[in-house]
C-alpha positions in Angstrom: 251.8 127.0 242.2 248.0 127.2 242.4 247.0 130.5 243.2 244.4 131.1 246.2 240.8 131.1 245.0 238.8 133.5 247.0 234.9 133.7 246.8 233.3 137.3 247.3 229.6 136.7 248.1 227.3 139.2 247.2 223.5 139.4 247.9 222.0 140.2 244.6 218.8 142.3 246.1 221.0 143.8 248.9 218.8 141.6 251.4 221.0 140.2 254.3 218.6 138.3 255.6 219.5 134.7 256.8 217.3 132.8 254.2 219.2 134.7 251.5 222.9 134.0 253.0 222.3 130.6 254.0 222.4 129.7 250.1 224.7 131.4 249.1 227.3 130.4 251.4 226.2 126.9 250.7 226.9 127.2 246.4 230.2 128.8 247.7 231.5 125.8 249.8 229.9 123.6 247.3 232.2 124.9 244.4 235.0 125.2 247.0 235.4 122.1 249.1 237.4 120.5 246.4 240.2 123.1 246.7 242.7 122.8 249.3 243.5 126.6 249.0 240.6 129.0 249.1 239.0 132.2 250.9 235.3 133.1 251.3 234.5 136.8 251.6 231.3 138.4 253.2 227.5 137.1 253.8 228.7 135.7 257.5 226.3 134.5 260.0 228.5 134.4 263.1 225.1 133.0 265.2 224.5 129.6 262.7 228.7 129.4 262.7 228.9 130.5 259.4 232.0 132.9 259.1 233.8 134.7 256.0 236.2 137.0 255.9 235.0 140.7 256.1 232.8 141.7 253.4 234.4 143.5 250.2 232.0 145.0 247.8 232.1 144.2 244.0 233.2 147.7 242.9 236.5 147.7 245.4 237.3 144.2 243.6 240.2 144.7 240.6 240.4 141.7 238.2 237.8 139.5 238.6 237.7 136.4 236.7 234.1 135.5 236.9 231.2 136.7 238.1 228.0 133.8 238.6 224.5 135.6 239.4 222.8 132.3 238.2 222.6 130.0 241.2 221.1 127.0 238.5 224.6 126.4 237.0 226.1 123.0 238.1 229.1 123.9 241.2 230.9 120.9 239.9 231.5 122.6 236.5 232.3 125.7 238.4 234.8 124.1 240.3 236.1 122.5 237.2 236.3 125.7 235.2 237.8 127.5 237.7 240.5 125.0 238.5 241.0 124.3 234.6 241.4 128.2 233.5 243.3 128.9 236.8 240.5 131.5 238.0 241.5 132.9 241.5 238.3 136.1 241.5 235.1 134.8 241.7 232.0 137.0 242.9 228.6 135.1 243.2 225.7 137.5 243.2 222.5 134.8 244.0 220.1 134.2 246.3 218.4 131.6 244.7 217.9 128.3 245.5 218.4 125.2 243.2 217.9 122.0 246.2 220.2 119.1 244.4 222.9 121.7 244.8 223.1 121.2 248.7 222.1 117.6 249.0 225.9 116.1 249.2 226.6 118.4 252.1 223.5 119.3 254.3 225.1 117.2 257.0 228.1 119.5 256.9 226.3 122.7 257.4 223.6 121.0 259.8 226.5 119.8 262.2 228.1 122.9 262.2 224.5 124.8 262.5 223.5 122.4 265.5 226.4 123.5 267.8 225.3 127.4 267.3 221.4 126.3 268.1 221.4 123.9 271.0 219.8 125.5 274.1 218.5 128.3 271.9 215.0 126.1 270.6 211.6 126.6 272.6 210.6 123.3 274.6 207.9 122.2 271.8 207.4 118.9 272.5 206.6 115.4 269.9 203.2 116.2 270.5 203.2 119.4 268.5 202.9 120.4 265.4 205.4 123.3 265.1 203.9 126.5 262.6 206.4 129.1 261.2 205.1 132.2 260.6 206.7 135.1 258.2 204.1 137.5 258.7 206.6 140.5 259.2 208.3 139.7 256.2 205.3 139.3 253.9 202.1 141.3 255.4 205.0 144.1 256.5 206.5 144.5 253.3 204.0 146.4 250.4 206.7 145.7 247.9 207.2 142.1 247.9 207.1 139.8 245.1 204.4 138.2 243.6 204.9 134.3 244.5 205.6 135.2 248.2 202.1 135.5 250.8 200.5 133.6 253.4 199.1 130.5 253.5 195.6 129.6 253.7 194.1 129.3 257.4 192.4 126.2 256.0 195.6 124.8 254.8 196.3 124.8 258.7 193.0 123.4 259.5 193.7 120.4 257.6 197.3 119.9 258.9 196.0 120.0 262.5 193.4 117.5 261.5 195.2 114.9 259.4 198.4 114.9 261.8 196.3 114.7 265.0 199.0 117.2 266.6 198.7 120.4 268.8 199.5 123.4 266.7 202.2 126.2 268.1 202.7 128.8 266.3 206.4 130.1 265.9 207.4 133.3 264.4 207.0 136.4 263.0 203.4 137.6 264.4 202.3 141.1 263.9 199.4 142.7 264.4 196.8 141.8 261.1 193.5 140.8 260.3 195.1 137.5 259.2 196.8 136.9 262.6 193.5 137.9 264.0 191.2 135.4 262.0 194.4 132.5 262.4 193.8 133.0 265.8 190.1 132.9 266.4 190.6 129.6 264.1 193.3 128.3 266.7 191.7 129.2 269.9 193.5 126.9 272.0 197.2 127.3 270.7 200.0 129.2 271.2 200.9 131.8 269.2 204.9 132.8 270.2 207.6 134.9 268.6 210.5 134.5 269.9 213.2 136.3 268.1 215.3 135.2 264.8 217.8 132.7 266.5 214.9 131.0 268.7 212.5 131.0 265.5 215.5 129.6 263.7 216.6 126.9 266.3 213.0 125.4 267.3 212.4 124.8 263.5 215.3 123.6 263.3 215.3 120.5 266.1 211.1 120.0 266.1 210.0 116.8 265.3 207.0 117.9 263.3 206.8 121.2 261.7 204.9 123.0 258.5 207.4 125.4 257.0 205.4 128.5 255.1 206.7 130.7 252.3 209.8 131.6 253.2 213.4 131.0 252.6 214.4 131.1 256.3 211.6 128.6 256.9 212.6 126.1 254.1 216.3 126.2 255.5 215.4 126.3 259.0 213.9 122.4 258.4 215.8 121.3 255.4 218.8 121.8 257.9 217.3 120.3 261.1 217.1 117.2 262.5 217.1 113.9 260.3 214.3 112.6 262.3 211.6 115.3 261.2 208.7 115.2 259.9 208.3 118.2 257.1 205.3 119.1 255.6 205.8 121.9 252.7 203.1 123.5 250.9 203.9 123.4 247.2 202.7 127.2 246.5 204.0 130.2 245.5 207.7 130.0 244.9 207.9 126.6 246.0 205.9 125.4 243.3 208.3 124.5 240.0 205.5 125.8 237.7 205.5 129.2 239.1 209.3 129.1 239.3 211.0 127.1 236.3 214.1 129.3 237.3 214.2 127.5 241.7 214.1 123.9 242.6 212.9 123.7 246.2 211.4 120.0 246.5 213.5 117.4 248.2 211.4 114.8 246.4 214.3 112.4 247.6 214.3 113.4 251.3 212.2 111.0 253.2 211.2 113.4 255.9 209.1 115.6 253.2 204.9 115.5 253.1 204.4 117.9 249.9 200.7 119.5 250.0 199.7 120.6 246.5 197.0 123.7 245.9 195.4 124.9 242.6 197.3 127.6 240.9 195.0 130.2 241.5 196.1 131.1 245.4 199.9 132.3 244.7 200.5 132.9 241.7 202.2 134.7 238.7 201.2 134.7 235.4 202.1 131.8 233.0 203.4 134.7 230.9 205.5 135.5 233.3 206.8 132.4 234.3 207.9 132.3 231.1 209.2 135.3 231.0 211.8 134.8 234.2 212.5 130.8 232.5 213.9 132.7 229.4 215.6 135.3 231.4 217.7 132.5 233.4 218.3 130.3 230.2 219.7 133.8 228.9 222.1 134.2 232.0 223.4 130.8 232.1 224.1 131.1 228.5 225.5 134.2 229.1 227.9 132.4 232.0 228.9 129.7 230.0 230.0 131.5 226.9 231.9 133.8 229.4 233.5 130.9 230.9 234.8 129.0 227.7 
């Protein structure tokens, strides 16, 4: 008899933030929802309706079959190589993002998402053009990475001018001279932050919205309403040529605008994009050799 496959989720930068267990729960049910037997261990978000079983931590696991910290390798092959080797152990330590991965079942996690986040969203309106805002995430945090920041206030500009909409800005606002100079540049709008569910959820069912550097933002949208309008700015991490090693573009997803910038506002070196592209062929090297 097939033996129970159970998941163990791990975040690989012990970050437990939502944009970082959002993917990671969706690679597990990807490689998962062919199985009729199967358990999913830690990374829960009880508020988006998204609950494992309690979280075990890698060094209490004893025997495991495969470990996959490489969030590029095909789920499909993963679920055949598990199923063909008999694996029942799996840990996944990734928080990365690879889009054509979650394409076949946004719907799923969207419906499920939807029932948690109805009543929860700020009354917006059509009329606006919905802002997130990080700014406690990136201008609070000295240490972040190098493709992560925030956008330019002209980018915004030009949004509210092409679109013809009403900005509101939703969020993470903290005091800074950047919130200071967006605002004098947005006299007349709203600048609100709500709180992480009511960020989450009025992303999540606006009608037009500009998403910014940020994983909870990207999800927040990609997961909302089918009717959306989306407009991403292809920058930092989002940008392929920064990040060989992500996918982010829904290039295939009508409700996407993609806004393109010069390299020189985010960036990371092309040495180092290099770099981190030969430091993920190495690992998915490493995971296939482990796995034949």
């Amino acid at each position: 008899m097939r033996k129970m496959v159970k998941l163990h989720l791990q975040i690989t930068d012990d970050n437990e933030r939502w944009g970082n267990k959002i993917p990671i729960n969706m690679f597990a049910y990807a490689i998962t929802r062919n199985f009729s037997k199967f358990e999913i261990f830690g990374s829960s978000i009880p508020e988006l309706g998204l609950q494992n079983r309690e979280y075990i931590s890698t060094a209490d696991l004893q025997n495991v079959d495969l470990a996959v910290r490489d969030h590029s390798i095909c789920p499909i092959f993963l679920s055949k190589q598990i199923n063909d080797r008999k694996l029942s152990t799996i840990v996944l330590e990734t928080n990365g993002v690879w889009y054509p991965h979650f394409k076949s079942h946004r719907l799923h996690f969207a419906t499920k998402m939807e029932r948690k986040l109805v009543g929860h969203e700020l009354n917006v309106g059509d009329e606006s053009l919905v802002v997130n805002l990080r700014a406690g995430e990136t201008l609070g945090r000295p240490n972040k990475h190098v493709d992560y920041g925030m956008l330019p206030i002209t980018y915004y500009l030009d949004k509210a001018m092409h679109t013809g909409l009403n900005p509101i800005f939703i969020g993470q606002i903290i005091p800074s001279s950047y919130i200071d100079k967006l605002q004098k540049a947005f006299p007349d709008s709203e600048f609100i932050d709500p709180g992480v569910k009511a960020a989450f959820a009025t992303m999540f069912f606006a009608k037009n919205k500009v998403i910014c550097l940020s994983s909870f933002s990207w999800f927040a949208a990609y997961l909302g309403v089918s009717n959306a309008s989306i407009h991403i700015p292809v920058l930092g991490f989002y940008n392929p040529l920064q990040r060989p090693d992500m996918n982010w573009l829904p290039y295939d997803d009508p409700r996407y605008s993609f806004d393109y910038f010069s390299m020189d506002k985010i960036r990371v070196t092309d040495l180092t994009g290099f770099r981190k592209l030969k430091r993920s062929t190495a690992r998915l090297k490493s995971q296939i050799k482990k796995i034949l």
